[in-house]
Structure formats: C-alpha cells, structure tokens
C-alpha positions as CSV (number, residue, x, y, z in Angstrom):
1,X,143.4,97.3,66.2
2,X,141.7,95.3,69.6
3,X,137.9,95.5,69.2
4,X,135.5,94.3,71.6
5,X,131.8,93.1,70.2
6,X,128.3,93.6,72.0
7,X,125.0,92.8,70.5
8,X,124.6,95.3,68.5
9,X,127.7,97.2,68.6
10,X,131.3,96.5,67.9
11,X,133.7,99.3,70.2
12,X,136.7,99.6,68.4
13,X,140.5,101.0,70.4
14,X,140.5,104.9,68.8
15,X,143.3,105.9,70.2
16,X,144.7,107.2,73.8
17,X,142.9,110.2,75.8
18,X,146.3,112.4,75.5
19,X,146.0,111.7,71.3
20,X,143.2,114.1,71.1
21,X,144.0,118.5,71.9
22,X,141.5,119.8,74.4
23,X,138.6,121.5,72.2
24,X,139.7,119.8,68.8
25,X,139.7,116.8,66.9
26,X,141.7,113.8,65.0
27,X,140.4,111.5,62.6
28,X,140.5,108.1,63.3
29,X,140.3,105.1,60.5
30,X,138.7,101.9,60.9
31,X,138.7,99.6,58.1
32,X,137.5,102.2,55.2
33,X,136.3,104.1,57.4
34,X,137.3,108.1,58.5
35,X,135.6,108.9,61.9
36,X,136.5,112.2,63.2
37,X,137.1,112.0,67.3
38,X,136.1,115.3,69.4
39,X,137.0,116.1,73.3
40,X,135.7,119.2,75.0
41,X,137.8,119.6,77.6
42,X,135.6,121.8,79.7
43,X,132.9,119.7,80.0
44,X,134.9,116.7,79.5
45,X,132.9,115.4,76.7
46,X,134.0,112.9,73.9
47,X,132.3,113.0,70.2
48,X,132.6,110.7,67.0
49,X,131.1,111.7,63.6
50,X,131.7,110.6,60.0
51,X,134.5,112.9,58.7
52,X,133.6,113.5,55.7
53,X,131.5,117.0,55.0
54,X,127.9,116.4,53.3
55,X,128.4,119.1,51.8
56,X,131.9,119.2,49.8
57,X,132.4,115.9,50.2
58,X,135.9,116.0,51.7
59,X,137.4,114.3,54.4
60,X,137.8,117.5,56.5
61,X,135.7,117.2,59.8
62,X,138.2,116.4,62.2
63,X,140.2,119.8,61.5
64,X,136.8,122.1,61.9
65,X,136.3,124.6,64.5
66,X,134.2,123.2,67.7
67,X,132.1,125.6,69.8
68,X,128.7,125.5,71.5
69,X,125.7,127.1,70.1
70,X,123.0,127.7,72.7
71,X,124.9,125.1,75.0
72,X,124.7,122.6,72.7
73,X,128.6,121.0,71.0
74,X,129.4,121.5,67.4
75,X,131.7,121.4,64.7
76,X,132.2,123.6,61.8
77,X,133.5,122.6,58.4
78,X,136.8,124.4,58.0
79,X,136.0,124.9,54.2
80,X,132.6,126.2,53.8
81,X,131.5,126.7,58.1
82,X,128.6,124.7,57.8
83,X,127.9,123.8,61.1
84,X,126.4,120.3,62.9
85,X,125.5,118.8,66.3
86,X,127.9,116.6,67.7
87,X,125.6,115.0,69.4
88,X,122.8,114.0,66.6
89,X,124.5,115.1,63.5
90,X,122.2,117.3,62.2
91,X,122.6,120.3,60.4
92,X,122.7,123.5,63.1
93,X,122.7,126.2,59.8
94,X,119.7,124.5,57.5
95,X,117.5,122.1,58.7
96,X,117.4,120.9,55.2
97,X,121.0,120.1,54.5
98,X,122.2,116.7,55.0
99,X,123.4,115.6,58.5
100,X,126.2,113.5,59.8
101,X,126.7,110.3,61.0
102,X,127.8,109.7,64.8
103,X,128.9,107.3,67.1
104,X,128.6,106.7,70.5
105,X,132.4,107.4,72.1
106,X,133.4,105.4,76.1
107,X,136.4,105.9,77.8
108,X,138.5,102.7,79.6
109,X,141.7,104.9,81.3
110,X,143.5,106.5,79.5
111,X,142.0,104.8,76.1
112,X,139.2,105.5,73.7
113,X,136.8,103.6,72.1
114,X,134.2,104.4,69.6
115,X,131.2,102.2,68.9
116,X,130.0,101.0,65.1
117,X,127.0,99.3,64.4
118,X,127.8,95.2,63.8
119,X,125.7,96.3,60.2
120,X,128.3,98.0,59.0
C-alpha cells in the first residue's frame, strides 16, 4: 500500500479506476479500516464513505444501491434501504439517524486515492 502525506491528510492508493463497476461500489481496507469507494459513471464522480451502516452495524455499504435523489448522489443500505449523501454523509430518510463518515476521493490516471485525516 504507497501513501502519499499532506498536512493534514494522508491519500492512500485505493485501487485502479477499472476496479470499481460504473454506478456501484467496492470496499476498500486501510489498516482497520473498511471504506466503501463509489463511481457514478454518468457524471464521472468518485465517493468514499465508512462502510459500515449506522444503523445495523454491518459492514455492508459498498454493496448498496446508488441513485440520486433530487440530483444529489446516494447510497442505500442493502439490508434495511436507509439512505445517505455521498457527499456529506448524512442521513437522506431521518435527519435524526446517525450519518456516515466520508472522504475526500482524487484520481492520478488510471489510479485512485482516497484521503484520511493524519488523526486517525
């Protein structure tokens, strides 16, 4: 695993661009870590969350089903379709349920990298 370190950021080598299926996910580990890895191939967009669901606590995310709701990217938990912004985390069904964790995702050719925070 090759990581490169900024300031505040460490951008860790996810994986290759043709890894990922257009419109779906994989799950990606660094050190204990499960991050699950979105690209929307129509917009050609990349996402990073925490895998695991809030809300059944399983390490699931990277399997959901990812869609738009009013033009904005999410993901639904394939076991219970709760449903969260890939680009803040937050809960899209109940502003009171617990939101994810995301990452900020570049692209160097064909490779992907996802950023952590050095506090991790």
């Amino acid at each position: 695993m090759s990581a490169i370190t900024t300031t505040d950021i460490t951008w860790f080598f996810a994986c290759k661009t043709t890894d990922v299926p257009a419109n779906g996910g994989v799950c990606v580990k660094y050190k204990d870590e499960q991050i699950a890895l979105f690209y929307f191939s129509r917009t050609n967009s990349w996402y990073a969350t925490q895998n695991l669901c809030p809300h059944r606590r399983q390490m699931a995310l990277s399997r959901g089903l990812t869609g738009t709701q009013q033009g904005e990217p999410k993901v639904a938990c394939p076991f219970h379709k709760k449903t969260f912004s890939l680009e803040d985390g937050r809960c899209l069904n109940d502003e009171h349920e617990c939101s994810l964790t995301t990452y900020p995702v570049r692209l160097e050719d064909d490779r992907v990298y996802i950023g952590v925070s050095n506090a991790y």
